[in-house]
N, C-alpha and C positions, 0 to 999 in steps of 0.2 A: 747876823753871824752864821745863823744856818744856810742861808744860799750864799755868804763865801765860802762855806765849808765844800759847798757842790762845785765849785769850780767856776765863782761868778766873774768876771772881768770887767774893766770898765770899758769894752765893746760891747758888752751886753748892755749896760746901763746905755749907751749912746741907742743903739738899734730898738730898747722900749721904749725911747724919750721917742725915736722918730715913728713907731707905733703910735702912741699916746697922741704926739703933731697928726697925724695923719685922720685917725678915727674922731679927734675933735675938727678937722679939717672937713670932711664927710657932713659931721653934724650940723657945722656951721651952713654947708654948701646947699646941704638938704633943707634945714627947721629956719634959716635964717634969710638966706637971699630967695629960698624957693626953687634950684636951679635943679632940675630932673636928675633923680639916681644912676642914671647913669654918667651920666655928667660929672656928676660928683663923684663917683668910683673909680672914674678913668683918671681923672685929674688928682685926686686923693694917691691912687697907687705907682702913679708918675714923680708923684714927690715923694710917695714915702722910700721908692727905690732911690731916689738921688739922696736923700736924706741916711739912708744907711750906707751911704758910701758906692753904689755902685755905677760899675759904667754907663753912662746914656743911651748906650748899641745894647747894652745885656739889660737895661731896665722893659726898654719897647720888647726885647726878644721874649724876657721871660713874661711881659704881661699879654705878650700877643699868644705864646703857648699857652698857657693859662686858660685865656678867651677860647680858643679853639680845642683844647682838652676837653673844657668843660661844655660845652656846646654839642660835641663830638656825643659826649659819652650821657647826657639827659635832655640833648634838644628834641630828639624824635620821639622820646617818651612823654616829652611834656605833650607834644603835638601829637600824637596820640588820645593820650588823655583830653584832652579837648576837643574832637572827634566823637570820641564814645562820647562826653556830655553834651554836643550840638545834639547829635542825634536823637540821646535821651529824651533832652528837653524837646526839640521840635517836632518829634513824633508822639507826642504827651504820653511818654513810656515813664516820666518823670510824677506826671497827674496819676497817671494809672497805679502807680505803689502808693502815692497820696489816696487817692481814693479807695483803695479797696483796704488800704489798712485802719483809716482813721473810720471807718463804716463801721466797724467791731471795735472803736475805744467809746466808752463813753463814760460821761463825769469823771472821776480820778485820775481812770487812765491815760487820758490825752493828753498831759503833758509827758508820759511817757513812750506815746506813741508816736507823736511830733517828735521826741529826740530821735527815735530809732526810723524814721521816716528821715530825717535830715541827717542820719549818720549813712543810709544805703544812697542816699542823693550823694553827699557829699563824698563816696569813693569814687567816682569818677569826674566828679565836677569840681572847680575853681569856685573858692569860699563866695566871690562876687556872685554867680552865675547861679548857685544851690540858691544864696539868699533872696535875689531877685525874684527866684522861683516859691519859695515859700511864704514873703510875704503875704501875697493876696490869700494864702490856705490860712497862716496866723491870725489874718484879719478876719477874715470871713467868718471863722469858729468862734471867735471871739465876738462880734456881732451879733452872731445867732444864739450863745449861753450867754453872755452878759457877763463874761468874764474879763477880768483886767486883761490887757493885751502881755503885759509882761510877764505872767504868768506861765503861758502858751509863748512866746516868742522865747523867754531864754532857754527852756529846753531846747528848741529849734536851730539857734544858734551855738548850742554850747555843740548838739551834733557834726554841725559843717566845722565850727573852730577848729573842735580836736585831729577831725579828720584832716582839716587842712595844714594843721602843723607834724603830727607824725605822720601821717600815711603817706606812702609813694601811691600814686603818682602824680601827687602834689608839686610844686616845685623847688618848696623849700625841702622836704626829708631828699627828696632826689639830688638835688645840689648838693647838701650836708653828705648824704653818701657817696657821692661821686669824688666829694673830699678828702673824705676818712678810709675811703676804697674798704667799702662796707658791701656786705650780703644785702643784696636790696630782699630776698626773700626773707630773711631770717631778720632784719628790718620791718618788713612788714607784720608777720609772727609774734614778735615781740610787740611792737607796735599794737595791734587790735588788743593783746591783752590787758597795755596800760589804759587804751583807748576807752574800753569799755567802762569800768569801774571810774573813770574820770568825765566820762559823760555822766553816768548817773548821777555823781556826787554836784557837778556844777550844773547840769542840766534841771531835772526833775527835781532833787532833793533844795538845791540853791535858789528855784523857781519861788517855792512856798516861800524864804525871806526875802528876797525879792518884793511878792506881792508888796509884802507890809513896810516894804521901807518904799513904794510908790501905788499903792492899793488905790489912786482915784483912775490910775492910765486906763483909755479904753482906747478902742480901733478906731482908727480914721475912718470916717464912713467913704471919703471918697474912693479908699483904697480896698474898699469892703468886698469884690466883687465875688460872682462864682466861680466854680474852679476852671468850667467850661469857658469864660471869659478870661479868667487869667492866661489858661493857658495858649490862649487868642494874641492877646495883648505882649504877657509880660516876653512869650518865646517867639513871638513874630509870623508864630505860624501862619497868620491869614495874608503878611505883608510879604514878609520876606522868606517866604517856602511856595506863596502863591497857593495856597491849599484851598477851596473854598470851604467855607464854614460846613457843607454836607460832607466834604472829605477830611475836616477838620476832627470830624465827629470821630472817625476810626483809630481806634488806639489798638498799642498790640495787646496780646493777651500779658497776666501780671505773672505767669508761671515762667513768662518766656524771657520779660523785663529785668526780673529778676537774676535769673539766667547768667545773662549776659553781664550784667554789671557786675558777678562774682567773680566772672568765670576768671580774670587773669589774678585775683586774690587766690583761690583756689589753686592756679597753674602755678602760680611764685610759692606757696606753701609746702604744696606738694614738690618743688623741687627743694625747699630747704630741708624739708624734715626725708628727700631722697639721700640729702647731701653727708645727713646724720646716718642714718641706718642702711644705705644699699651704696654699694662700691662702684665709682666712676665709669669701672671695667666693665660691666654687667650692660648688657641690654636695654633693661629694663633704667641703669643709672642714666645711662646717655639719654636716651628719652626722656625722661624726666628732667635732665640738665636743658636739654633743646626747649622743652615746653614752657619748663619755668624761667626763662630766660625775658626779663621784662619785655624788651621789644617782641618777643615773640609771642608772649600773655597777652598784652597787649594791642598787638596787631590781629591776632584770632579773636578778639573781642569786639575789635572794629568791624571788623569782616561779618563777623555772627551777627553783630546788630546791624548790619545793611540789610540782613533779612529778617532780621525778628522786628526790630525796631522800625526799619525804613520802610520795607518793603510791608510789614504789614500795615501801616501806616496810609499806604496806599499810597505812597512818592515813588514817582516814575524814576528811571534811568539820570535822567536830566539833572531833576532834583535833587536828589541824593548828591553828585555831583555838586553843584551849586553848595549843600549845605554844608559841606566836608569845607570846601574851600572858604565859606562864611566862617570857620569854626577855628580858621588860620589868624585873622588877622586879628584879632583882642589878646592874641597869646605874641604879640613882638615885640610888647615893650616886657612883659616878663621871662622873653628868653633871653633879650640883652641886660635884664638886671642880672638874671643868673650866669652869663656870660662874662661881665666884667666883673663879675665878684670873683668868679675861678679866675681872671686875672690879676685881683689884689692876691687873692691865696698866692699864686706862683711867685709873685714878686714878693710874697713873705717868706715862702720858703727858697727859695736864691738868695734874699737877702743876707740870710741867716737869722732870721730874728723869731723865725719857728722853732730854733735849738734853744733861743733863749728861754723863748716860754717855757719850753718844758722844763731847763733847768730852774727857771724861777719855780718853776709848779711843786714841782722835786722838793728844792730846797724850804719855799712855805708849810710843805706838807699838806698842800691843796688837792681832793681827791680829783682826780679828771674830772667822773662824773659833774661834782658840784661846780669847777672851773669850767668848763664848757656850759652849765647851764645861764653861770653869773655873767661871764661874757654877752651873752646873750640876750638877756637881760638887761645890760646898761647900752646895748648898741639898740634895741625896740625901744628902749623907754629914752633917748636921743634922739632916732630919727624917726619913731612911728611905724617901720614897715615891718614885717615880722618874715619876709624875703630877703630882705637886706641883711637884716639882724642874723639869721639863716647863714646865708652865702660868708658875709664875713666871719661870725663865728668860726663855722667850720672851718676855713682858710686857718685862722690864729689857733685853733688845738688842735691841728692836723697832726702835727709831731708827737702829740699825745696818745694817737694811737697806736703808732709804733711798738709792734711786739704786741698789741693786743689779737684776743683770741677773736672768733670770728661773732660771740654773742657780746662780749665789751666792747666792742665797738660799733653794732649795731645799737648799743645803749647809749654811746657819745653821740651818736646819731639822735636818737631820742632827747636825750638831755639838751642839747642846743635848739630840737624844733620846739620844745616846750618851752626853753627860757625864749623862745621870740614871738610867744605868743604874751607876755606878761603884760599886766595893765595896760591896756590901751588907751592913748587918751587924746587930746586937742591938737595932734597932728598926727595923728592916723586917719587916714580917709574912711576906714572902718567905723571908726568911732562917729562919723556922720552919717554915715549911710544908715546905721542902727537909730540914729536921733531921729532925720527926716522922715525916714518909712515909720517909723510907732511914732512917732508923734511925741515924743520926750523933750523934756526942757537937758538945758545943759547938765544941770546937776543929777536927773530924774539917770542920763546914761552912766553915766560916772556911776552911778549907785548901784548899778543892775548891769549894765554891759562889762564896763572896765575892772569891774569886781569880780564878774564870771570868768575874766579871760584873765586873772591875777589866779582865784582857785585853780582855774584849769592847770595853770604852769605850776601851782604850788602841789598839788595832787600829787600829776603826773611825775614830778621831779618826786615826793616821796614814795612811789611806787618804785621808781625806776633806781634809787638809793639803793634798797633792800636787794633787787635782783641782783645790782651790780655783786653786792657781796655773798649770795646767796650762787649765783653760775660759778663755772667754773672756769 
């Protein structure tokens, strides 16, 4: 009765049934035949236009807008973002925050020093690329104290998770804000703040129950190596940068590594908190607007790290070259996830069935926040990707942020990257890649992985509750 009082129609019921068809159409396309997310988004948001009614010429037009919006406005930063993390990692700029930090934790501290080692990895690296990188350091420590592996791994994980679900320039918070035509600075801002407090609580403090619900886990010995070897192996530097193992040896310095992977956190900050207190008109505002402007963050970070990273590294002209271009092509299947999802969004809102949500939202008395996290929520725990789950969300509470101020809707932005991060389980590829590297029986990750990444979403959604109501 209360969303007929909002002004429900039985158009709107038509336009959520062909929602409803459409995301279980996805699920099917994805968890059931196995047929690639894109495949299944293209083909999902081709019928959900024809299913709410519209013309064949304005279904292709709006999902082909869509596609090319969203591409337009976060393709170069994801690419970007992947740039600064080749280079991270293959000039062991990546080793070098490893090792100079974990040299000063010792006993207690190391599973809190592995988080916040995998929280600085994972601002400019893709959650695959940090983990790849950390396992052989997980193992290795774990080796040498005789400690469970799970212990030392889920802080390590819980770090790259969180970062990879709220922080730009990830792909999902980037997509979700390109959505929501959100402040990627003031995203970010908010972001680290929920970030923090929710690494701790899943990472280090969730680690200790952890132990005791799998206390026999230890490290693969084969995976056991040194950090000098991993970073041989796991980042290709000996194969695929050609470095030899003498030039392998050169890392940059950690004052300088460090540096550079802040530096566009720093520039997007400083332009949000320019955007609050110093006026557009000012000098000083323009400047700060130019710098903190993601592609421009990010692009002077790439740049920096050709020389602090690359070039001290000891990689020629050539090279560098080569590894910028190595660093394009593992990011083309998640610029076309995030590309056909901005084209389900357009064909959701063309369709009209983005006015509907909102008025169903309206009339439930569903607060945003929590509707964008839920949504999110039942499309991860469906299809397994927490991209997907990302991309679509935002599309379907896009209309929700209408009229919101510029820090509520950098928190719908938050709220949807946290509900796609929730349990992950038997088809997320995640949820394998954590079993074969530590060495876990199926149930052994369920108990420890998929529980870390259930707290993370539940944390960070109760952090991000309070501000909603707490900003103004």
């Amino acid at each position: 009765m209360t969303v007929l009082a909002q002004g429900w129609t039985g158009t709107d019921t038509r336009l959520i049934i062909a929602l409803l068809a459409a995301i279980a159409l996805v699920v099917v396309l994805i968890s059931v035949l196995k047929l690639h997310a894109v495949l299944a988004l293209i083909v999902s948001s081709l019928l959900l236009g024809l299913g709410a009614g519209m013309p064949v010429g304005k279904v292709v037009e709006s999902f082909s807008t869509g596609v090319g919006d969203t591409v337009a406005s976060v393709g170069v930063l994801i690419a970007l973002g992947a740039m600064l993390g080749k280079l991270l990692a293959d000039s062991g700029g990546a080793n070098q925050i490893v090792d100079t930090m974990l040299v000063r934790a010792k006993g207690g501290r190391l599973p809190w020093a592995l988080a916040l080692v995998a929280a600085l990895i994972g601002l400019p690296m893709f959650f695959e690329i940090g983990l790849i990188l950390m396992i052989p350091i997980v193992q290795l420590i774990a080796a040498r104290t005789k400690r469970p592996v799970v212990g030392l791994a889920i802080p390590a994980l819980a770090g790259l998770s969180v970062l990879h679900g709220l922080i730009p320039p990830h792909p999902g918070p980037l997509a979700a804000a390109g959505a929501l035509h959100a402040n990627l600075g003031i995203v970010l801002g908010i972001g680290l703040l929920v970030a923090i407090p929710t690494v701790i609580i899943a990472g280090p403090l969730f680690a200790k129950l952890a132990v005791r619900l799998v206390p026999e886990t230890t490290a693969p010995a084969p995976l056991a190596q040194s950090s000098e070897t991993a970073q041989s192996s796991e980042t290709g530097q000996s194969s695929e940068t050609g470095q030899s193992p003498e030039t392998a040896q050169r890392r940059p310095n950690f004052a300088a590594t460090i540096a550079t992977v802040l530096l566009p956190v720093v520039l997007m900050l400083a332009k949000a908190i320019g955007d609050i207190l110093i006026s557009d008109h000012t000098p000083l505002g323009q400047v700060l607007d130019f710098i903190g402007e993601p592609i421009i963050a990010l692009l002077a970070a790439v740049l920096l790290g050709l020389v602090t990273l690359g070039r001290a590294a000891g990689f020629t002209r050539d090279r560098l070259s080569v590894i910028l271009g190595n660093s394009l092509g593992p990011i083309a299947g998640i610029l076309l996830i995030v590309g056909v999802g901005g084209g389900f969004k357009q064909t959701l809102v063309d369709a009209g069935i983005s006015d509907s949500i909102a008025r169903f939202a309206a009339g439930a008395g569903i607060p945003s926040l929590l509707l964008g996290w839920l949504v999110a929520v039942a499309i991860r725990l469906a299809t397994g990707s927490a991209t997907v789950a990302t991309v679509s969300a935002a599309g379907i509470v896009a209309p929700l942020a209408a009229g919101m101020n510029p820090a509520h809707t950098a928190l719908l932005v938050l709220a949807v990257g946290t509900g796609s991060l929730f349990f992950s389980h038997l088809n997320d590829p995640g949820f394998w890649m954590v079993k074969e590297y530590f060495g876990l029986s199926t149930g052994q990750t369920i108990k420890t992985w998929s529980i870390m990444e259930t707290v993370i979403s539940v944390v960070a959604l109760l952090l991000i509750l309070p501000l909603g109501a707490l900003l103004p």
